[in-house]
N, CA, C and O atoms as a GROMACS GRO file, in nm:
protein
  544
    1UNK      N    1  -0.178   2.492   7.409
    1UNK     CA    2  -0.293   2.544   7.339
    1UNK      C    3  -0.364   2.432   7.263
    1UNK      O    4  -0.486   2.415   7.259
    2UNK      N    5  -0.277   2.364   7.209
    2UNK     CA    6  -0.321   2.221   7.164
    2UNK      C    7  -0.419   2.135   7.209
    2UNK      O    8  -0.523   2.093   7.157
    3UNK      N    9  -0.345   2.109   7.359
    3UNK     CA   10  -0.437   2.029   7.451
    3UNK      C   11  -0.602   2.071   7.457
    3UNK      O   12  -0.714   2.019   7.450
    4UNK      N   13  -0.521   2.231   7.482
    4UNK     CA   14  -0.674   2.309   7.536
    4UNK      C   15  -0.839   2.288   7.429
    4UNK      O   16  -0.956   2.298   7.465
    5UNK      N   17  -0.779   2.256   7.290
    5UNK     CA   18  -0.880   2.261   7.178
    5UNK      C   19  -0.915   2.134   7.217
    5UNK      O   20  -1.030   2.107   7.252
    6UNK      N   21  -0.814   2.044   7.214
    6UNK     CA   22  -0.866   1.858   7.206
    6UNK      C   23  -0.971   1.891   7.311
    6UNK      O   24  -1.091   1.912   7.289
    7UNK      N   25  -0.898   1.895   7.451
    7UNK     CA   26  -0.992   1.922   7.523
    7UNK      C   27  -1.151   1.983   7.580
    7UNK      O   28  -1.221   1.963   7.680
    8UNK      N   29  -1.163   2.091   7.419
    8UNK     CA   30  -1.274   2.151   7.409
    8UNK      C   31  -1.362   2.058   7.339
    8UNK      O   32  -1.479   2.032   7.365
    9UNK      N   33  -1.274   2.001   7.231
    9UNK     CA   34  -1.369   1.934   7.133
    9UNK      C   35  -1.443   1.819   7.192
    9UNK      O   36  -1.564   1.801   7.186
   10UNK      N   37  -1.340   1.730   7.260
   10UNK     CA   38  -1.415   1.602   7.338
   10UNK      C   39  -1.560   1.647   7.430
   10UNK      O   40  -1.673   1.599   7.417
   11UNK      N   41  -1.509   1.770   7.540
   11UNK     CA   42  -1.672   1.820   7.572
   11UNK      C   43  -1.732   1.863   7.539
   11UNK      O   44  -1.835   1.870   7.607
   12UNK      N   45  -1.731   1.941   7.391
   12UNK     CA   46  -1.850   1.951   7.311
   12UNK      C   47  -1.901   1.832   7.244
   12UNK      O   48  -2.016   1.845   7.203
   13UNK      N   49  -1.831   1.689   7.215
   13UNK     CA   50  -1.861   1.610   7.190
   13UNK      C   51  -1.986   1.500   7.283
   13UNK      O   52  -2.070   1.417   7.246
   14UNK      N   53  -1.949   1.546   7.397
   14UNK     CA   54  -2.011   1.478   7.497
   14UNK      C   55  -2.139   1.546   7.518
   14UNK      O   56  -2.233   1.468   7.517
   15UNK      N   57  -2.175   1.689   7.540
   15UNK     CA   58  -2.253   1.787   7.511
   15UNK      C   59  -2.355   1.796   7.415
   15UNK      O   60  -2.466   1.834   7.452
   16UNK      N   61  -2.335   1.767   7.298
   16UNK     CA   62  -2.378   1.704   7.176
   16UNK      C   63  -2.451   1.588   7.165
   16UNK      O   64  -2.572   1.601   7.149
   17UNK      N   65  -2.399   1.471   7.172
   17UNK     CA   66  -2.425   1.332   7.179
   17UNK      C   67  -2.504   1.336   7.330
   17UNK      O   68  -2.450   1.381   7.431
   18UNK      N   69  -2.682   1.266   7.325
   18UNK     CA   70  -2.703   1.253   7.471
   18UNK      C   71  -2.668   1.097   7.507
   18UNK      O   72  -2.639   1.003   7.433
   19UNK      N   73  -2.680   1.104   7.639
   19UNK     CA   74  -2.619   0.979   7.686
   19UNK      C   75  -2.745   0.871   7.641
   19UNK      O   76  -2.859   0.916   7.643
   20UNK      N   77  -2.726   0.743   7.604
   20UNK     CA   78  -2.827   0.674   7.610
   20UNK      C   79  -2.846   0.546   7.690
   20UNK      O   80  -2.807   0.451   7.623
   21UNK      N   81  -2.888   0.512   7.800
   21UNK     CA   82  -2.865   0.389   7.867
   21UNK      C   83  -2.946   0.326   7.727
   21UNK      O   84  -3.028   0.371   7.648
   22UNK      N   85  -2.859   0.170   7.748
   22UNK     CA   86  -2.907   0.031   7.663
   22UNK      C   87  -3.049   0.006   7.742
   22UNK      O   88  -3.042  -0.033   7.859
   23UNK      N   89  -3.167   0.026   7.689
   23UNK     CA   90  -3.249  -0.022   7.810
   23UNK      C   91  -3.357  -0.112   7.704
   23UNK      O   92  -3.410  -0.056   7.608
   24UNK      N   93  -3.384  -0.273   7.740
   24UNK     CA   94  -3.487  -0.374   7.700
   24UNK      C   95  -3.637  -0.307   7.766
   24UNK      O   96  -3.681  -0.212   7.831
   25UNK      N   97  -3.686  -0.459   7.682
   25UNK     CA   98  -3.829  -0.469   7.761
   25UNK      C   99  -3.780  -0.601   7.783
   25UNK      O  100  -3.681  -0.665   7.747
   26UNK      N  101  -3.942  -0.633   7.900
   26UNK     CA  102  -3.934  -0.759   7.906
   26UNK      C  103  -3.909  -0.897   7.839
   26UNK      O  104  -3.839  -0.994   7.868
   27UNK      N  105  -4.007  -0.859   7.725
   27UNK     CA  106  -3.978  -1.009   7.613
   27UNK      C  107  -3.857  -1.004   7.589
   27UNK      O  108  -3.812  -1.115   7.619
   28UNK      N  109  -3.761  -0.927   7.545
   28UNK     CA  110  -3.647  -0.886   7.528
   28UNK      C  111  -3.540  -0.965   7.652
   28UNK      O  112  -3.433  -1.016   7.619
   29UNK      N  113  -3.571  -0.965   7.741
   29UNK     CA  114  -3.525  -0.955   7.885
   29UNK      C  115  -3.525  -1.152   7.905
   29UNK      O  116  -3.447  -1.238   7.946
   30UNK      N  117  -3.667  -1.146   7.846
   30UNK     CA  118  -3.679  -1.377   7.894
   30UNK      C  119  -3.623  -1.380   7.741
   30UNK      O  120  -3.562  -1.487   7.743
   31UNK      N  121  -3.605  -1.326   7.602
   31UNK     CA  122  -3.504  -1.398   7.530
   31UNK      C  123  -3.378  -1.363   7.539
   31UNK      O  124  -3.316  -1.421   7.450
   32UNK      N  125  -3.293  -1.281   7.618
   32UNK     CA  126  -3.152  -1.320   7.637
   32UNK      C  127  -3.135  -1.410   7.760
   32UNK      O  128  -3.048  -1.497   7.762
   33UNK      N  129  -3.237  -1.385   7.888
   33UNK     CA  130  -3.203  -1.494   7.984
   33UNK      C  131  -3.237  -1.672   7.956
   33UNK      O  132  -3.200  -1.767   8.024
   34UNK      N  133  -3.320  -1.668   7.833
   34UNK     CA  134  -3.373  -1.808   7.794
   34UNK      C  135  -3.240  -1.846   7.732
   34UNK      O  136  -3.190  -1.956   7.756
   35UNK      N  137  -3.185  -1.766   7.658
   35UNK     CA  138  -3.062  -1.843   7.562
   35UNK      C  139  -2.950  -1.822   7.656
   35UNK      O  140  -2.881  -1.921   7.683
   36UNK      N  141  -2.910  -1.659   7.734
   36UNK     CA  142  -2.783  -1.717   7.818
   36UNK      C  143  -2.803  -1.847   7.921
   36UNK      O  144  -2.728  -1.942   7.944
   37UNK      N  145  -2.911  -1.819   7.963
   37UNK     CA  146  -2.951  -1.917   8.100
   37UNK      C  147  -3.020  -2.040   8.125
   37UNK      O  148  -3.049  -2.100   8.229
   38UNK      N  149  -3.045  -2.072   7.958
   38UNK     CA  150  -3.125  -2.178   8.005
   38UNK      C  151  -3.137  -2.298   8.036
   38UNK      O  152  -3.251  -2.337   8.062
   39UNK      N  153  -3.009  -2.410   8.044
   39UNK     CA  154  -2.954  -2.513   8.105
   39UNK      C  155  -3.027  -2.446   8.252
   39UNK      O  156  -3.139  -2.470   8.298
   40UNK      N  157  -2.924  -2.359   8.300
   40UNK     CA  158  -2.893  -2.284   8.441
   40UNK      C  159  -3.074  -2.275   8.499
   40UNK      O  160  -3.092  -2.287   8.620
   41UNK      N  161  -3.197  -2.253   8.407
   41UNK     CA  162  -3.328  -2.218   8.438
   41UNK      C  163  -3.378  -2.316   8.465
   41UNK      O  164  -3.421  -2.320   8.580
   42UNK      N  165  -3.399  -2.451   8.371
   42UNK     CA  166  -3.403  -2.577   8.388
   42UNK      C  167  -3.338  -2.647   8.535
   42UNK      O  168  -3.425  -2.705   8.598
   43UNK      N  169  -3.233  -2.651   8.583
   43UNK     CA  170  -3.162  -2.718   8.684
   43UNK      C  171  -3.228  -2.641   8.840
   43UNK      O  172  -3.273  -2.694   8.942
   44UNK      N  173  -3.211  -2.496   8.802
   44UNK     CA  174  -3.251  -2.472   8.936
   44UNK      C  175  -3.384  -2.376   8.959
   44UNK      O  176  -3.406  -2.329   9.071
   45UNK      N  177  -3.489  -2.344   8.820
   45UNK     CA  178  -3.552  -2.280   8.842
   45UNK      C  179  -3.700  -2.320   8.746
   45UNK      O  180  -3.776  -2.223   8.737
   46UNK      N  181  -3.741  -2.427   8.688
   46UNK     CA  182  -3.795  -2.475   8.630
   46UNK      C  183  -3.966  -2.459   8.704
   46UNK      O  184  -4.070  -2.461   8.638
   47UNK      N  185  -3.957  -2.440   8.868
   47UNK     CA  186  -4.097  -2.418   8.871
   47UNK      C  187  -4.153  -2.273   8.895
   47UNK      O  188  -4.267  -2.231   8.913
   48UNK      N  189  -3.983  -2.188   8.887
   48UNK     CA  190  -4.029  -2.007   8.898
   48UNK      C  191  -4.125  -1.954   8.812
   48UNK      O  192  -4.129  -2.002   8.698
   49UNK      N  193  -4.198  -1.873   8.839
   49UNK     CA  194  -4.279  -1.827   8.720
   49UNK      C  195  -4.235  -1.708   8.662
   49UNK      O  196  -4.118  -1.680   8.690
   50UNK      N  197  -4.298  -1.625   8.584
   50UNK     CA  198  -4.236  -1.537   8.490
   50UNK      C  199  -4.231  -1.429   8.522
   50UNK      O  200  -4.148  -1.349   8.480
   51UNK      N  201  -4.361  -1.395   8.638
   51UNK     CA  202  -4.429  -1.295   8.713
   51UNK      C  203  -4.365  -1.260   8.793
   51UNK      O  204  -4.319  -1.344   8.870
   52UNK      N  205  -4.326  -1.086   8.814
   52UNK     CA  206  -4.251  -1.028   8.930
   52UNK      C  207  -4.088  -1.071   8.879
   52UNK      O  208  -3.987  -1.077   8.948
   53UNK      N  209  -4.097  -1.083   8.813
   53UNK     CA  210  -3.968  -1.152   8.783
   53UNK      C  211  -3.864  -1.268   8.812
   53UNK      O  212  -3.748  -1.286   8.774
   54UNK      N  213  -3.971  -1.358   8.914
   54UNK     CA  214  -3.971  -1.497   8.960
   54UNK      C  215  -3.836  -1.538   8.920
   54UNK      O  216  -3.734  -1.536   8.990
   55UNK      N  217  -3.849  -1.572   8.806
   55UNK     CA  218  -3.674  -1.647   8.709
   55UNK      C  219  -3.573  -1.609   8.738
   55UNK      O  220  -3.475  -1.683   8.752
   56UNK      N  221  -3.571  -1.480   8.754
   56UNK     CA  222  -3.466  -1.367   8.806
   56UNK      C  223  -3.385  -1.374   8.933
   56UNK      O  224  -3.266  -1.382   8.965
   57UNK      N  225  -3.534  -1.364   9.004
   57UNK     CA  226  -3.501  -1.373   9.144
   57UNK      C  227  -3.447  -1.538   9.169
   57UNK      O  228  -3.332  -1.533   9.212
   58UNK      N  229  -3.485  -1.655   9.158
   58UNK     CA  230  -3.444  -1.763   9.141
   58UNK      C  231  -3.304  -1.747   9.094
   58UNK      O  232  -3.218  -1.753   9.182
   59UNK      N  233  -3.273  -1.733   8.998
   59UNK     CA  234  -3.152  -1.736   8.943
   59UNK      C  235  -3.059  -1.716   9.046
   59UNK      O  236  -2.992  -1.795   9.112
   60UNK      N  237  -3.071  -1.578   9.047
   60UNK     CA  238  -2.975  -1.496   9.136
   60UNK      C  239  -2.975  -1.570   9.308
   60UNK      O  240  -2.894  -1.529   9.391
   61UNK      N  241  -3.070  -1.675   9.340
   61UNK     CA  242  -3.016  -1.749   9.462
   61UNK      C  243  -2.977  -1.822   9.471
   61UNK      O  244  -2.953  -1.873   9.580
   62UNK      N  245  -2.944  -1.878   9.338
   62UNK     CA  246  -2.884  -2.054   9.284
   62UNK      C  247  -2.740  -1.980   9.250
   62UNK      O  248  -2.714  -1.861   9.267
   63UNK      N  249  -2.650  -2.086   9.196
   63UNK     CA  250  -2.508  -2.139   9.154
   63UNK      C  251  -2.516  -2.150   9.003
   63UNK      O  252  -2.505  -2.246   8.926
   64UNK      N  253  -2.540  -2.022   8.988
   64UNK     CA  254  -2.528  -2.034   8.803
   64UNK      C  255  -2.410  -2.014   8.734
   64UNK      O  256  -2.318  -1.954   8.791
   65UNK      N  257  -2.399  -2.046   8.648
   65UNK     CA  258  -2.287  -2.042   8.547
   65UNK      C  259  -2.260  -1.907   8.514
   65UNK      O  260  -2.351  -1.825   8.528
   66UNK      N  261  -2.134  -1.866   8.467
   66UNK     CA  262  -2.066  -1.719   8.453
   66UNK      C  263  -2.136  -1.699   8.324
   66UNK      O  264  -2.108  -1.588   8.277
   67UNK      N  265  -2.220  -1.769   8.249
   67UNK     CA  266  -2.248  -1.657   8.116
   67UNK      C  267  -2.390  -1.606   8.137
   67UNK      O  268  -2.436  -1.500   8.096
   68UNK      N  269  -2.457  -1.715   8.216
   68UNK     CA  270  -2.560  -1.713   8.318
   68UNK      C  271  -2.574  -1.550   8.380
   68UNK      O  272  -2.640  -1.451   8.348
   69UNK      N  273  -2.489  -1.578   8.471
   69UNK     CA  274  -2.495  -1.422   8.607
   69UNK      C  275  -2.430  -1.328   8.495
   69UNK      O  276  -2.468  -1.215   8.526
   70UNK      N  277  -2.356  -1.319   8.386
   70UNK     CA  278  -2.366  -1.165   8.294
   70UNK      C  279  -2.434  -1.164   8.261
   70UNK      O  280  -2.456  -1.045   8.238
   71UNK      N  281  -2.536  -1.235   8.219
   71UNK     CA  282  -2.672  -1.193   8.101
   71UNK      C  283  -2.770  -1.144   8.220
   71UNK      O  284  -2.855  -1.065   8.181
   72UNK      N  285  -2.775  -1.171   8.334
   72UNK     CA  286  -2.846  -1.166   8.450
   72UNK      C  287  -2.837  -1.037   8.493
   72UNK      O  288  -2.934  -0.962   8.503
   73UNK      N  289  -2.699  -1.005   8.525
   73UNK     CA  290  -2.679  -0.866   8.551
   73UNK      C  291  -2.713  -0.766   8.413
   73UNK      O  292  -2.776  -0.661   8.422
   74UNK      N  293  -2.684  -0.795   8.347
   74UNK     CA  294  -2.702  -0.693   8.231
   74UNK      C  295  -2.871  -0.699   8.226
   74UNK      O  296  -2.924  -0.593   8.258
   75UNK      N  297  -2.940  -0.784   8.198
   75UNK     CA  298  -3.105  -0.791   8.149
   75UNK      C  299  -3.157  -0.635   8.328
   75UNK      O  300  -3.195  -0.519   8.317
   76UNK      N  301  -3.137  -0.698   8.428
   76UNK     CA  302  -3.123  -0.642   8.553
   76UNK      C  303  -3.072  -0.496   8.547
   76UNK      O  304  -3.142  -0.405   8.591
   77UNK      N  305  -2.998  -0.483   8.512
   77UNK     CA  306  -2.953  -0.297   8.506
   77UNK      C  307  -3.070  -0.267   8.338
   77UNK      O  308  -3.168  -0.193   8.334
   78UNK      N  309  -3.033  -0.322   8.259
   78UNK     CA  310  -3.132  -0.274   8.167
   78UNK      C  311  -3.273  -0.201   8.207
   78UNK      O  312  -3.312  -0.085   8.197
   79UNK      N  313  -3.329  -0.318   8.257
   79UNK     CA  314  -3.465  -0.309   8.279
   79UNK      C  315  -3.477  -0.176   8.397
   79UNK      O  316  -3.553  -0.082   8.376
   80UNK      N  317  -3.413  -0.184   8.488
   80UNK     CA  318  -3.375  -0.050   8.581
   80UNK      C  319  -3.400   0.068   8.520
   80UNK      O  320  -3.479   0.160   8.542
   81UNK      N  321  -3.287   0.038   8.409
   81UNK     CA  322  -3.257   0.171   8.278
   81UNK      C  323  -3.364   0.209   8.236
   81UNK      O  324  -3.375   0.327   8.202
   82UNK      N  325  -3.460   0.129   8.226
   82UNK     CA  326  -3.600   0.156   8.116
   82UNK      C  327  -3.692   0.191   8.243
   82UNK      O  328  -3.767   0.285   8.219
   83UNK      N  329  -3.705   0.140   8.369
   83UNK     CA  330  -3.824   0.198   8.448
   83UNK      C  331  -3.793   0.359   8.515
   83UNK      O  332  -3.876   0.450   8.519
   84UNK      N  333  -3.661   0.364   8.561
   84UNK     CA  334  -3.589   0.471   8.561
   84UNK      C  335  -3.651   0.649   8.463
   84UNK      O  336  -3.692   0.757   8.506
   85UNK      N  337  -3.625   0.589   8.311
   85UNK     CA  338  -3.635   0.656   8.216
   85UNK      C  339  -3.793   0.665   8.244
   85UNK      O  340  -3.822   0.781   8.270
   86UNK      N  341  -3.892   0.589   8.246
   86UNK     CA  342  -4.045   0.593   8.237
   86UNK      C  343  -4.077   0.676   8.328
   86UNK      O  344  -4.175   0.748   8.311
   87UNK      N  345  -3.984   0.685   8.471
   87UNK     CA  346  -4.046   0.750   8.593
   87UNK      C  347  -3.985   0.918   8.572
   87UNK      O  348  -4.035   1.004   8.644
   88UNK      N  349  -3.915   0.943   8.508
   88UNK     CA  350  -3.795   1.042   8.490
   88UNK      C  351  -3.810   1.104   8.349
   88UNK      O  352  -3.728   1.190   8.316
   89UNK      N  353  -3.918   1.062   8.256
   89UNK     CA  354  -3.968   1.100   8.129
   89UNK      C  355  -4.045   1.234   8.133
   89UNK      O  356  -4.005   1.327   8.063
   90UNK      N  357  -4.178   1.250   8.230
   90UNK     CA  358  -4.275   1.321   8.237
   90UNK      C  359  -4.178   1.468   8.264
   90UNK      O  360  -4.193   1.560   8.183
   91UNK      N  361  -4.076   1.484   8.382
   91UNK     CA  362  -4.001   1.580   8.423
   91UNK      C  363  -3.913   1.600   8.337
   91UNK      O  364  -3.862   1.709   8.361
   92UNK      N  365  -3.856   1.539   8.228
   92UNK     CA  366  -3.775   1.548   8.156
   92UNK      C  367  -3.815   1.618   8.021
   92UNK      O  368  -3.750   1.703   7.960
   93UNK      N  369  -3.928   1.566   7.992
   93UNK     CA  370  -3.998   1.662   7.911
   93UNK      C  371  -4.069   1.788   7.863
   93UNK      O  372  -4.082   1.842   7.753
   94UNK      N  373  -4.133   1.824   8.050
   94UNK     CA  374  -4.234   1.903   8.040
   94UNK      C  375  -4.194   2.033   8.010
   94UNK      O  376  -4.290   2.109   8.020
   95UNK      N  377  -4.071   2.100   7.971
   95UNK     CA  378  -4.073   2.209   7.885
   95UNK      C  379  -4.117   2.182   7.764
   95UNK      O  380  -4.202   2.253   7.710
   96UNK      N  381  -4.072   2.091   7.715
   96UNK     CA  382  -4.071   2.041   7.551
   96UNK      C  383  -4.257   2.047   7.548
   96UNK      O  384  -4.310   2.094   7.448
   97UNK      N  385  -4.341   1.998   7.662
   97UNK     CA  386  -4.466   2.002   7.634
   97UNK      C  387  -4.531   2.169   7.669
   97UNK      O  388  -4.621   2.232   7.613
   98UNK      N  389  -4.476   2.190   7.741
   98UNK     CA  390  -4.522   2.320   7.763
   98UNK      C  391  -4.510   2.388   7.593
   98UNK      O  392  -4.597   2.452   7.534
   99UNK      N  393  -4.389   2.353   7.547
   99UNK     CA  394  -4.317   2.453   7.413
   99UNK      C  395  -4.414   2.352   7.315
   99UNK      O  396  -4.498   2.419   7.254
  100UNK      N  397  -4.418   2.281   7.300
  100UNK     CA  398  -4.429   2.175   7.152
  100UNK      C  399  -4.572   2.147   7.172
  100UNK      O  400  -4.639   2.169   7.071
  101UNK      N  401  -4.654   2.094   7.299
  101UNK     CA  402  -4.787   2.078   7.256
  101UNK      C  403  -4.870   2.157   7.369
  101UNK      O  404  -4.912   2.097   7.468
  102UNK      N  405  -4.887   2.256   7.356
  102UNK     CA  406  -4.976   2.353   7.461
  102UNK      C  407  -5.113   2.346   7.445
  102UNK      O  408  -5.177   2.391   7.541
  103UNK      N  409  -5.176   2.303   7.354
  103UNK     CA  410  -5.302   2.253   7.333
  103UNK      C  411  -5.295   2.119   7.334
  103UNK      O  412  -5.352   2.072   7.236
  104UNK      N  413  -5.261   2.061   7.386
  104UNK     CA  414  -5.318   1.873   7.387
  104UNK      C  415  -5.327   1.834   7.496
  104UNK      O  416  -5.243   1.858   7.583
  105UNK      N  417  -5.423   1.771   7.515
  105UNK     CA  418  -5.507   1.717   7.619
  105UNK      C  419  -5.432   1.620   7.695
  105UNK      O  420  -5.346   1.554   7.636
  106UNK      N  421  -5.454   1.603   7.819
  106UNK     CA  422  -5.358   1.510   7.868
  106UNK      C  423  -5.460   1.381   7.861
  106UNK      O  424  -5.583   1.385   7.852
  107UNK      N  425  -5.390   1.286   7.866
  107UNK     CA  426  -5.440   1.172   7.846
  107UNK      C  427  -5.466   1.053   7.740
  107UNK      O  428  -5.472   1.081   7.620
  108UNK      N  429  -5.482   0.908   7.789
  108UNK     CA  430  -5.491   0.879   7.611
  108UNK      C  431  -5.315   0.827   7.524
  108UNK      O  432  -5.295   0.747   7.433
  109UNK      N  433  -5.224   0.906   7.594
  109UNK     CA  434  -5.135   0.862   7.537
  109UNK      C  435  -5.059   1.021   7.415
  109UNK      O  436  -4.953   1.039   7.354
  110UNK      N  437  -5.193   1.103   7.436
  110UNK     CA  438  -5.231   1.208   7.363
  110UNK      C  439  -5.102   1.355   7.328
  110UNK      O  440  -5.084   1.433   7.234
  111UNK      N  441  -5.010   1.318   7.523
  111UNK     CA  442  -4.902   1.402   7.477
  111UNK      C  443  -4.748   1.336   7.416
  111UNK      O  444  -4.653   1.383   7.353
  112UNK      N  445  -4.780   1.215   7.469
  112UNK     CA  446  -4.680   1.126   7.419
  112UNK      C  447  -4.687   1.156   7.205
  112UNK      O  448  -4.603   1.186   7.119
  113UNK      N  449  -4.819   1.128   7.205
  113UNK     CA  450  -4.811   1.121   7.040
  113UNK      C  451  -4.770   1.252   6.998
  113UNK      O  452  -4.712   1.265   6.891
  114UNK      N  453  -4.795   1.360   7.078
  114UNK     CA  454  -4.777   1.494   7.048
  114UNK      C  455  -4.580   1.524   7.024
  114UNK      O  456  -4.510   1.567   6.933
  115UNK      N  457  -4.563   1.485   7.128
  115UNK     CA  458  -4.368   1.472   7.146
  115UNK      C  459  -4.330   1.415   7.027
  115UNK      O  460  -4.251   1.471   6.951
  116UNK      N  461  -4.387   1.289   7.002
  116UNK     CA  462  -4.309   1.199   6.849
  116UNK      C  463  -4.326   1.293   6.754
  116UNK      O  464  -4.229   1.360   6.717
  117UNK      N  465  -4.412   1.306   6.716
  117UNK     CA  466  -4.450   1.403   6.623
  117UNK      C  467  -4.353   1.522   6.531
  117UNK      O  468  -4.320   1.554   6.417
  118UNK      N  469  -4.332   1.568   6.711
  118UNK     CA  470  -4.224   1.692   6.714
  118UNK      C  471  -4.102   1.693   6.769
  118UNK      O  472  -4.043   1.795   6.805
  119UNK      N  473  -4.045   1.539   6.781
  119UNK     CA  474  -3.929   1.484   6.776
  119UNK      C  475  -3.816   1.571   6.765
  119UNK      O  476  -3.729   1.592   6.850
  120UNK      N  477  -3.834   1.646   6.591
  120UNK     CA  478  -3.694   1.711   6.589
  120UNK      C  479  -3.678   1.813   6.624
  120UNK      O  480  -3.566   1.861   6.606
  121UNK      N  481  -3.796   1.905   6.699
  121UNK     CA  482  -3.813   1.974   6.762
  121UNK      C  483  -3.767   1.979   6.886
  121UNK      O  484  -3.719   2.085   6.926
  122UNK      N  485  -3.772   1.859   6.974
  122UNK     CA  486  -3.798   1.833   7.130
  122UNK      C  487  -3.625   1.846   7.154
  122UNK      O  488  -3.526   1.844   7.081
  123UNK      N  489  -3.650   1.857   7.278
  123UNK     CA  490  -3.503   1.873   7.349
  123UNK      C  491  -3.436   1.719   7.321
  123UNK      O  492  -3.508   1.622   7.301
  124UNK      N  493  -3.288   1.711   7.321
  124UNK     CA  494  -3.230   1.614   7.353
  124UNK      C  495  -3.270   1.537   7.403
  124UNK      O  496  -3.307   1.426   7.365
  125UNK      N  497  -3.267   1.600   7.534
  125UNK     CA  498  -3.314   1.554   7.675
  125UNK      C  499  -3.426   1.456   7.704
  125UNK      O  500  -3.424   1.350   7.766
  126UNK      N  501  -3.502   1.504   7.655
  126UNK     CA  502  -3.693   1.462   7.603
  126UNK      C  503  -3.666   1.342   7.507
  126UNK      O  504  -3.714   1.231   7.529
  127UNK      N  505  -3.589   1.368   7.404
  127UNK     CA  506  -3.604   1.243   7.322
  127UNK      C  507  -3.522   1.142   7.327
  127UNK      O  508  -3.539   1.036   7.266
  128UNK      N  509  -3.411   1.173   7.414
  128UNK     CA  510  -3.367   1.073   7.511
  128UNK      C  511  -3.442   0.962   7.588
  128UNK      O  512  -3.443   0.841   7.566
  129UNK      N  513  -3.503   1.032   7.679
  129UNK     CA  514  -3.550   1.004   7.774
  129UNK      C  515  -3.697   0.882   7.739
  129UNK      O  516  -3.741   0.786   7.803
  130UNK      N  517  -3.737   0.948   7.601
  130UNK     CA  518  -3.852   0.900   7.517
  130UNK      C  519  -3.828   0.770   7.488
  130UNK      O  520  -3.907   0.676   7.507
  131UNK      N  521  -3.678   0.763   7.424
  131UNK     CA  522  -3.620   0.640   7.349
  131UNK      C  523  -3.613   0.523   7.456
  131UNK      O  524  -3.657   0.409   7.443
  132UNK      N  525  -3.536   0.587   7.584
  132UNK     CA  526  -3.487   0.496   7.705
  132UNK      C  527  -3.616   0.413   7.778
  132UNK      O  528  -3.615   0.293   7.807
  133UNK      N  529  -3.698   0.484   7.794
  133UNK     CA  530  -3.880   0.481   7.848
  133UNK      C  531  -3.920   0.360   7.752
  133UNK      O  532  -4.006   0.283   7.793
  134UNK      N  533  -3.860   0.337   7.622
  134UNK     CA  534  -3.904   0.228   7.525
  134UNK      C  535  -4.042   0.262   7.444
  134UNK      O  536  -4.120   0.173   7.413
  135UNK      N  537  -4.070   0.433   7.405
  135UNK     CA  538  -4.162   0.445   7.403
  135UNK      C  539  -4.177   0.488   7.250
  135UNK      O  540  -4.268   0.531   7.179
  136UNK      N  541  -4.031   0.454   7.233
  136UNK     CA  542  -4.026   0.475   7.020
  136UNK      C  543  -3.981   0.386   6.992
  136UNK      O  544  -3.960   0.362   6.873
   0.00000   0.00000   0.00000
C-alpha cells in the first residue's frame, strides 16, 4: 500500500510540473560555442560564416576537441528545442486563445501579448510551450 502512494505521488508530481526543454537563442548559441570552441573555430573554421549556421556545420566536419563536440551537441538539440516549441506553440495554445483572448485580433504579435498577460490563467501546456518558443 506503501509503494502504491509513493507511486501516486511521483505521477502526480510529474503531472504537475510541465516538462521544460533547456532551449537558447542564437546569440546564446555563438556565446557557448565561442568559449567551448574557440581554439577548435580558429584551427578549422575561421572562414565559416555565422549564417545558416555555417560554424556549426564546419565544426561538426572537422576533428574537434571533446569539450568542443558537447557544447556542439547541446547548443544543436537546444536550438531544435526552441524551433520545435515555435512550430508546436500556435496548436498548443489555441484553446487557451479560444478561452483567454476571443476578441483579439490576430496579428501584430497581438495574441501572443494577449497569452502573457493571462499567463496565470493559460494552460500549462501554453505557457510551456510560450517559455520554450523563447517568447518570455
Amino acid at each position: 500500500m506503501r509503494r502504491l502512494f509513493s507511486a501516486i505521488a511521483i505521477a502526480m508530481t510529474f503531472l504537475i510540473v510541465p516538462a521544460q526543454a533547456q532551449t537558447i537563442g542564437y546569440a546564446d548559441a555563438i556565446d557557448i560555442l565561442s568559449q567551448s570552441c574557440g581554439e577548435d573555430i580558429q584551427r578549422h573554421c575561421s572562414t565559416a560564416t555565422l549564417a545558416n549556421f555555417g560554424i556549426g556545420d564546419c565544426l561538426r566536419r572537422s576533428a574537434i576537441s571533446n569539450s568542443c563536440s558537447t557544447a556542439l551537441t547541446r547548443v544543436t538539440a537546444s536550438l531544435q528545442a526552441r524551433q520545435e516549441a515555435q512550430a508546436n506553440a500556435e496548436r498548443i495554445c489555441a484553446t487557451d486563445v479560444r478561452r483567454l483572448c476571443p476578441m483579439t485580433e490576430a496579428g501584430r504579435g497581438r495574441i501572443l501579448r494577449c497569452l502573457l498577460k493571462a499567463s496565470p490563467s493559460a494552460s500549462a501546456a501554453c505557457n510551456t510551450a510560450i517559455t520554450n518558443a523563447g517568447w518570455r
